[in-house]
N, C-alpha and C positions, 0 to 999 in steps of 0.2 A: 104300643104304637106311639112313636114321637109326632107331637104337632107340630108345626112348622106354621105361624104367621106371617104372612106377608100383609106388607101395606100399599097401599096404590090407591094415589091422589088424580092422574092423568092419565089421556090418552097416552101419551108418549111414553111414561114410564111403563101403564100396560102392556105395550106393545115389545119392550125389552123385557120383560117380563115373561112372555106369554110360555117359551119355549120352556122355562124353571117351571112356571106353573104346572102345564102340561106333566113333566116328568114327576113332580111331587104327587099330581094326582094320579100318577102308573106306578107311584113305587108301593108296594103290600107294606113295608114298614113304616107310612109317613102317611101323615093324615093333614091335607090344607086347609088354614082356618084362614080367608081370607078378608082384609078390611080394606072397605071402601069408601074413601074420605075426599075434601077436595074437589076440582072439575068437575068430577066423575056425577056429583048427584047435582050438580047444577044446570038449569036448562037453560041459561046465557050462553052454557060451554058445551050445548048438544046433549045432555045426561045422559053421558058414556057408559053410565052402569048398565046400561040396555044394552050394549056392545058386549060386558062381561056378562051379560047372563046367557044371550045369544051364543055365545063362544061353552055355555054350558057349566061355567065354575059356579061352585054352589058358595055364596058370599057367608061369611060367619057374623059380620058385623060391618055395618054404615054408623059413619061420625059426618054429622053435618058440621060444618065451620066455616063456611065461608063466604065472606059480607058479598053484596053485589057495591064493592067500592072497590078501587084500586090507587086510592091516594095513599099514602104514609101511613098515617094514623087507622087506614081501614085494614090494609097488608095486616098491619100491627096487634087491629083487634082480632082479626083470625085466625093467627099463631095462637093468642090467649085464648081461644073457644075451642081450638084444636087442640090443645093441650089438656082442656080439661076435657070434652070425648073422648080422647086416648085415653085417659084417667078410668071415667064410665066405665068404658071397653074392658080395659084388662080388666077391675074389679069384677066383670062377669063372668069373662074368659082370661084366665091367661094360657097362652101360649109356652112350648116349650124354649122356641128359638121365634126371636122375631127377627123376619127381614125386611131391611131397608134399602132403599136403592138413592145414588144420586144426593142431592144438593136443593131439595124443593123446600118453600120454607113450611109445606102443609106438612111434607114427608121429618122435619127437621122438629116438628114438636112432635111426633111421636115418639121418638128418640128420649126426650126430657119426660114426658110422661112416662115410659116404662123406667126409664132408671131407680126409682122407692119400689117397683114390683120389684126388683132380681132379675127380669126377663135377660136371657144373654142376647146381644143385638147383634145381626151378620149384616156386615153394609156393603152393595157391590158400589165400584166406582170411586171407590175412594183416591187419592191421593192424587185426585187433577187438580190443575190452573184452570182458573176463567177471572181472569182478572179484572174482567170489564163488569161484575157482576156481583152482586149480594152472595150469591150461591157459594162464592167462594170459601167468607164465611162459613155460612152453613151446614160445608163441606166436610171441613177440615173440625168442624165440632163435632160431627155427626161422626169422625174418625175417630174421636176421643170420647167419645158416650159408646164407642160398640166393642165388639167382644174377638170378634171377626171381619176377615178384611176380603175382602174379592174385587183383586183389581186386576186390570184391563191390559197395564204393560209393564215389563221390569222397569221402567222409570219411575212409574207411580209406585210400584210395591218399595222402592229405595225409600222415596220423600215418605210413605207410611210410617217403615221403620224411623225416617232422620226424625218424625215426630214423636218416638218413642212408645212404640207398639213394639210388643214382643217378635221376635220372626216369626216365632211359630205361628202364631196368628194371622199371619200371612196369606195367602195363595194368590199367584198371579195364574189368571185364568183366560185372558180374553175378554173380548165385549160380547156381551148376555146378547144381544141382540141380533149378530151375527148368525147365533144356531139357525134364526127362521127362516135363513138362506139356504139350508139342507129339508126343512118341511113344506114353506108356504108354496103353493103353486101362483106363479103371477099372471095376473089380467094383462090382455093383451088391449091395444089403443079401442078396437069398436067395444070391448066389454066395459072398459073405463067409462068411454062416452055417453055409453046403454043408463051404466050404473049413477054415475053423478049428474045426468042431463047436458055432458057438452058436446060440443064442436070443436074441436083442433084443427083444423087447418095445415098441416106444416110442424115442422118441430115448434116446440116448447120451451121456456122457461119455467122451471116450480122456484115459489118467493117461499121461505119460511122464514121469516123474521120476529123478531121476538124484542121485549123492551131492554135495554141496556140498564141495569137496575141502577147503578154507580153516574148515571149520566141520566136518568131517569126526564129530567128539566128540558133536555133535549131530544125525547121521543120524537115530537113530532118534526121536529129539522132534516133529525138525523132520517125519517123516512122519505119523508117531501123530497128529499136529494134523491134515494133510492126509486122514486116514482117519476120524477122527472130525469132520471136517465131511462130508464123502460120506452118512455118516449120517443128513444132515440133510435130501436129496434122493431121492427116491421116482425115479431116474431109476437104468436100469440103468448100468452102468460096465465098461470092457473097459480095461486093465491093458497093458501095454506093460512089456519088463525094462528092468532100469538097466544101465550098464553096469559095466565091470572095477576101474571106482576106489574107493579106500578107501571102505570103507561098502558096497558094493553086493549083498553078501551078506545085510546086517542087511533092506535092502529086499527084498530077492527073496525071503526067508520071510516077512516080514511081507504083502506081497503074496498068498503062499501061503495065511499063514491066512487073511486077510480073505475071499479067495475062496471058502476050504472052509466059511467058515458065513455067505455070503451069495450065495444064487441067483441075484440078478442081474447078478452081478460074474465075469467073465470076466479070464484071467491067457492072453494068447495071446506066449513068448518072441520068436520071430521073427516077423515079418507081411510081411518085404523089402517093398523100393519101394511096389510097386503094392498092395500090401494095404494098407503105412500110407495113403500117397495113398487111396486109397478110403476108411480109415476117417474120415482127414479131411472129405472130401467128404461124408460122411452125418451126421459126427455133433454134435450140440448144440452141444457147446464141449470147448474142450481146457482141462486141469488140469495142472501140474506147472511145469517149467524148464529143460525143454529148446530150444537154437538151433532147432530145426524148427518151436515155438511163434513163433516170432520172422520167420523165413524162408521157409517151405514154407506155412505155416499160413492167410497171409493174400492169397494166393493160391485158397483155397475160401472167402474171407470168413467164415473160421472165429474165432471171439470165443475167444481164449486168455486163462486165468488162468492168470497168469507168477509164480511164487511164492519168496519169497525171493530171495536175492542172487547167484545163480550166472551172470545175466544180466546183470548191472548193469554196462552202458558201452556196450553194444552198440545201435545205431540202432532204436528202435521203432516201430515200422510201427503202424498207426491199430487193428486188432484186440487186442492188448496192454494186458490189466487186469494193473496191478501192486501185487501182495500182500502183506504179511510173512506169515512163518509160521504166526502162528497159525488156529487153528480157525475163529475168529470173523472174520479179516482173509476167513480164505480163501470160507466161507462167503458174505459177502457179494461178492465179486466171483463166484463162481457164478452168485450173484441177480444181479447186473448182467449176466455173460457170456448166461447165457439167454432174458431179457426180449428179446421180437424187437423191437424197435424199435432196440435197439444192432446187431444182425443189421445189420438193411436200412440200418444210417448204414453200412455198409462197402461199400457195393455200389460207388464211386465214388472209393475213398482208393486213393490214388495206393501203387506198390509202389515202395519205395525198392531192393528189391534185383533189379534190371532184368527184362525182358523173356525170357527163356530164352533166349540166342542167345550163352551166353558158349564154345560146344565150340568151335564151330567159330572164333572167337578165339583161343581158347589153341591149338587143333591149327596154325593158319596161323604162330601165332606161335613155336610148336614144331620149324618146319619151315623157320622162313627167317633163324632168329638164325642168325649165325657163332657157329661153335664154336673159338674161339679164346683168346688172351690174353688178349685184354680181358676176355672173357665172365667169365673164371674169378680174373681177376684185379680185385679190388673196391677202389673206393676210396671214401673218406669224401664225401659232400654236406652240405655243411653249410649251414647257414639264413643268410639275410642277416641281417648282425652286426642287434642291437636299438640306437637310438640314443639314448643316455639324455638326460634333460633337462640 
């Protein structure tokens, strides 16, 4: 029986996740060892791991790392504490394939921690833009520490290879996340309200905003504009946290206040899968700049206002208003996300990040590579030479 590790630092990554999980634990040849690092055991961040164990995955291994600071220097010491529980970890266990997902910098030092084990690394997600973001980074290393690729569109499986990864190594599968759009059953508005304690009123606004790592100095400007255009719509608003990057403290009490002196403004930190997915589904439009705005979003033909640069390179699917910061930028892509007429032109746009059917790809593909030299041993692809004039 081949082990299969997975790592998961967030809600969010678990939540793209769940449907892989799931299938690793139905398949008789595959055995999930799974590590929980990151968010997950922090109770600043809701201690998500309670969410994984309630969903019934039996955890292989917890890495604590991560400081309660979000300045530079704290980000900084938590990759170095993460790196060496990664270290811990394998030395107890190792896995026979470890997977990674994503651009996190908690998910980015397990990556450098297994590379002295051998471990072959499968990263999904790889070969995006976020150019307003650290991640991007992290990304694109995280492509070059792993063994295997699982990405989301022929564009990114191209930049993979233009980075010089073998093809083979390859698959372009879809976004992981998608699948839970063929299992999760969604919450309808009174079960929502039962479950989280609110009121709605009227359609909705969902914010997911998140720090702009590269602009980091300007969290709180860059939201204060975001807040004082909300101001300027009579429509209630439910709040989603940011997560652990630089900055994400300054939003999560600004968040705080806004809420305590506006009634119809809801702050719910966790909402896992099936809630966000529901809120999706009910609500007006999305605000902020978060990958979910981009990928999960347009899938309910939900009109996202994508704000600032934290997205900037990533493939834009037809729901995608793009804003600068300011008040007045943001403002009026609201007034355009809400006008139903932009609604109903998405009934018919095409979803660049496939069909839901990428688990059962990566699991097949999981299960029938050779785990050998080759595998672990990488060699350069480089592009055919350019032929100058």
């Amino acid at each position: 029986m081949r082990t299969i590790g997975v790592v998961t630092v967030a809600r969010s990554d678990y939540g793209i996740y769940y449907p892989l999980l799931s299938a690793i634990r139905k398949d008789p040849d595959l055995r999930l060892h799974l590590i929980v690092s990151g968010m997950h055991l922090s109770p600043e961040f809701g201690l998500t791991v309670q969410d994984i164990e309630a969903d019934g995955f039996p955890i292989g291994d917890r890495v604590e790392m991560l400081l309660s600071s979000d300045t530079p220097e704290g980000i900084a010491k938590s990759m170095g504490l993460a790196t060496i529980g990664y270290a811990q970890s394998f030395s107890r266990f190792r896995p026979d394939i470890l997977v990674l997902l994503g651009d996190r910098f908690e998910m980015h030092a397990a990556a450098v921690a297994a590379l002295p084990f051998k471990i072959p690394l499968a990263h999904i997600h790889g070969g995006e833009l976020t150019q307003g973001a650290i991640d991007d980074n992290l990304r694109h290393s995280m492509t070059k520490l792993s063994h295997l690729h699982f990405v989301a569109t022929g564009e990114y499986s191209r930049r993979v290879i233009q980075m010089g990864e073998e093809p083979w190594r390859v698959m372009t599968c879809g976004a992981l996340s998608l699948d839970n759009l063929r299992t999760l059953s969604l919450l309808d508005l009174p079960e929502l309200e039962a479950r989280h304690q609110l009121r709605l009123d009227g359609p909705f606004l969902l914010i997911t905003f998140h720090p702009v790592t590269l602009e980091f100095e300007q969290t709180e400007t860059q939201f204060q504009e975001l807040l004082g255009a909300l101001e300027h719509f009579d429509l209630p608003v439910v709040f989603t946290a940011p997560n652990s990057d630089t900055g994400g403290r300054v939003i999560f009490s600004m968040i705080t206040d806004f809420v305590a002196s506006h009634s119809s403004a809801a702050f719910v930190p966790n909402l896992g899968t099936q809630g966000y997915f529901s809120f999706m589904k009910l609500a007006a439009a999305m605000v902020g700049n978060s990958s979910s705005g981009l990928i999960e979003a347009p899938a309910f033909q939900l009109p996202v206002v994508n704000v600032g640069h934290r997205q900037e390179g990533r493939v834009k699917p037809a729901n995608i208003i793009d804003v600068g910061c300011s008040s007045t930028e943001i403002i009026e892509g609201i007034k355009k996300a809400i006008e139903p007429g932009f609604r109903a032109g998405l009934s018919d746009a095409m979803h660049p990040y496939g069909s839901g059917r990428a688990s059962e790809k990566i699991v097949q593909r999981l299960k029938t590579v050779n785990l050998d030299q080759e595998l672990l041993m990488k060699r350069f692809h480089d592009m055919p030479a350019q032929v100058s004039a």
